[in-house]
Phi, psi and omega in degrees: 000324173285331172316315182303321213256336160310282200306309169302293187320329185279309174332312168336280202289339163283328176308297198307265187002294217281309153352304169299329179259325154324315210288342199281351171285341192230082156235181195344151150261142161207173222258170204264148177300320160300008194263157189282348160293344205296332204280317157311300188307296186324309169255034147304141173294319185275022184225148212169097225037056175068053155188178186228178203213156167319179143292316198202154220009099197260151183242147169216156194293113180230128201293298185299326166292327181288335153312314161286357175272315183292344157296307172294320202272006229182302217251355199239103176270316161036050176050037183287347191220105148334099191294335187269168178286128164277130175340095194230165147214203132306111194270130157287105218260358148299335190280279199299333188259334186281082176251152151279157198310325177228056150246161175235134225206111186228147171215118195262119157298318169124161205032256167251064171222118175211167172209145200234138162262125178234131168043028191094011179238173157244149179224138167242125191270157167008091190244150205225042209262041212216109193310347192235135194274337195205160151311141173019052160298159144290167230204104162343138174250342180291352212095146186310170123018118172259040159194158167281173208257321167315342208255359176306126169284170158339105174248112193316302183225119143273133110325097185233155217269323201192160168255059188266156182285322167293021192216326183216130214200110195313322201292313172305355194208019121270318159333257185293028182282327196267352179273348194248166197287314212194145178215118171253166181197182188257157164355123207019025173263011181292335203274346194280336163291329193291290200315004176257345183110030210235109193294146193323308185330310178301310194261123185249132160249096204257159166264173155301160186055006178265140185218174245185104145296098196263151156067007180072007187188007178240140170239144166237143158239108211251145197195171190270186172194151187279079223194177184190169211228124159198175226229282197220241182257317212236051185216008166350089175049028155318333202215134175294160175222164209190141053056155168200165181236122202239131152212119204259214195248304205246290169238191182219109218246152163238164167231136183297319222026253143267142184184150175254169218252154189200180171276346157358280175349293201279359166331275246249303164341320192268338197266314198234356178278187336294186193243114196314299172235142176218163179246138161208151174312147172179052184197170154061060179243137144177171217301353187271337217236013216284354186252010160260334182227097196311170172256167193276005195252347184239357138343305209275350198278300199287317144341276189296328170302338190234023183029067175294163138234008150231131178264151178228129159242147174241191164078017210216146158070013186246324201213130188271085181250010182198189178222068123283150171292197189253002143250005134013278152341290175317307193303317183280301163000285186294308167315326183291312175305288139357301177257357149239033155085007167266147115328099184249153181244171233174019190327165153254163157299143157090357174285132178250114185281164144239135188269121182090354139253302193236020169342092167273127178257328150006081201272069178293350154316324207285276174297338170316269173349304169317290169317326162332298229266341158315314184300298204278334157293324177281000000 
């Protein structure tokens, strides 16, 4: 019996494997050296021999080290997947489009995909709106999508952080490209949108610190973030990643998108704060991997670092991308907060808050958990 259950197990771990190396067909898109985007890219400070770079710990993939994770990953369960159904609802895009000129309207989607009305526009942050992220992906745990993609209203901007599959997901932005307006993305991830079908005219590319007036009264700013970027194992930090700063007529929000913590924060705090609201990352942490992915206790130190008065943490409760459990992330945060005194908000998925009306605070993980260990007694 032990030899059968060694011998699946190695079976396993070559199917991924052999997978992993399948995968190697879909790595980064970037621009042939002659295209004229190239010459920005070129005089970036974070870019340097066909790759860009960190201020500091830049991570990069290495396939024989990864092996023993992908082995913790197969073999490790820790409450990683919700045994009860978690709260979701249907979003309502009447909820979302009838706003005033000067509110802000957050609909949590799920991980980092969201969608806002800020001061009369709508933006979709890293949107991800496809229940499987890849071939021999991970697969949602929240429940589907709480919406069809069709049902999508006219959307001004989309915003993507980075390309990872859980940030950027071909089907979704081939779907929804002929409804949005405008894409903003970071240094050569505009070629990963052409190849999805979105034509250039649409897509604006930034550097750090570079920012961009849209709509005559909105400014973005792409900023840094502590983070690396690939497609598939041997495409290792082809394309930037980034942060971002939304500033409307009436407020003003950051998206984190992924990073791991640094003074970047107090940075970007001192140059655009304060901040109405802000997402910030608060998942897929762990110790190996940790100066790419804060811990939530350093979520909430970055909140205050970027002088937030409401935390949203995101990035969390969608996808089994590390190995904590899945409310892990909560647990730690809300305590941190707590004890410095942030205002933290807590939609369920598809639900839509107004911020300065209907704020949910609610720590609904909470009877989730309970219900675990109910479960789990029997």
């Amino acid at each position: 019996m032990k030899s059968f259950m060694k011998l699946s197990s190695m079976v396993i771990l070559l199917l991924i494997v052999a997978g992993m190396l399948v995968n190697q067909s879909c790595s980064s898109a970037i621009y042939n050296s002659g295209d004229t985007k190239m010459e920005k890219i070129k005089n970036s400070a974070q870019y340097k021999d066909g790759v860009f770079y960190n201020y500091k710990d830049n991570y990069d993939i290495n396939f024989i080290k990864s092996l023993p994770m992908m082995w913790d990953f197969l073999f490790t369960d820790n409450d990683r997947k919700p045994d009860v159904e978690l709260p979701a609802k249907k979003v309502d895009f009447n909820q979302i489009e009838n706003a005033q000129s000067d509110e802000l309207k957050v609909t949590w989607v799920g991980h980092s995909s969201q969608i806002i009305n800020i001061d009369g526009k709508i933006i979709l942050t890293d949107p991800v709106f496809e229940n499987k992220l890849a071939f021999m992906g991970n697969s949602r745990y929240n429940g589907d999508v709480p919406f069809n993609m069709e049902d999508l209203p006219e959307i001004d901007l989309v915003i993507v952080s980075h390309n990872h599959y859980d940030h950027l997901n071909s089907t979704t932005i081939e779907t929804i490209h002929p409804k949005v307006k405008h894409f903003i993305t970071p240094l050569m991830v505009g070629a990963e949108l052409e190849n999805m079908g979105v034509p250039r005219k649409k897509i604006t590319e930034l550097d750090w610190w570079e920012e961009i007036i849209l709509f005559d009264e909105f400014l973005i700013a792409l900023t840094p973030a502590q983070h690396f970027s690939n497609r598939g194992m041997f495409d290792g930090r082809e394309t930037l990643w980034g942060s971002y700063v939304i500033q409307g007529p009436y407020h003003k929000i950051y998206f984190s998108g992924d990073s791991g913590y640094s003074e970047s924060f107090k940075h970007i705090g001192d140059k655009y704060g304060p901040f109405d609201y802000t997402f910030l990352e608060c998942g897929a942490y762990d110790e190996r991997w940790h100066s790419m992915h804060m811990y939530p206790e350093e979520t909430a130190q970055a909140h205050l670092d970027l002088k937030g008065e409401i935390l949203q943490p995101m990035h969390w409760g969608t996808f089994d991308l590390a190995l904590h459990s899945w409310y892990d992330p909560m647990v730690r945060v809300s305590k941190a907060a707590d004890s410095l005194g942030i205002k933290l908000s807590t939609p369920i998925v598809g639900e839509t808050i107004t911020i300065d009306n209907n704020l949910t605070t609610e720590r609904w993980w909470e009877p989730a958990i309970n219900k675990e260990k109910l479960i789990s007694k029997k």
